[in-house]
N, C-alpha and C positions, 0 to 999 in steps of 0.2 A: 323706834316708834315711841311717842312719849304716854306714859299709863298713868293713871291719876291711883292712887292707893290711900286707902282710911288706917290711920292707926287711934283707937277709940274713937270714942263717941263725936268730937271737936275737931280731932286736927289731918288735916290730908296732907299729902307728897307726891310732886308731882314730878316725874322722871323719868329715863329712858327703861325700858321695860327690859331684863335680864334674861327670866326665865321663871317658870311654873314652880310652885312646891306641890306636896304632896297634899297638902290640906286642904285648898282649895286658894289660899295665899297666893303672892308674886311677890317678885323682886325687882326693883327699879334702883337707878344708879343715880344719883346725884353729888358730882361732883365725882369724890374717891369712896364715898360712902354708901352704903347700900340699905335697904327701907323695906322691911317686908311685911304686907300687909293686906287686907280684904281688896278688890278691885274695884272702883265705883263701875256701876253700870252705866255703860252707853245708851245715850237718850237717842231716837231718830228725830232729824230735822225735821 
């Protein structure tokens, strides 16, 4: 499943979604690399 993640204020990453941390973070995979960051919230259509 692809998760959109903020790291600051500016910049996002968008990728397939790994798994939860403890803070409230996630982790998404891009590429071989990995991105952990706040989750943008889901908007309803």
């Amino acid at each position: 499943m692809l998760r959109t993640i903020t790291l600051g204020s500016c910049v996002s990453v968008q990728g397939t979604f790994e798994r939860h941390l403890g803070n409230g973070m996630i982790l998404v995979r891009v590429g071989k690399l990995l991105f952990a960051g706040i989750p943008v919230a889901k908007k309803a259509a």
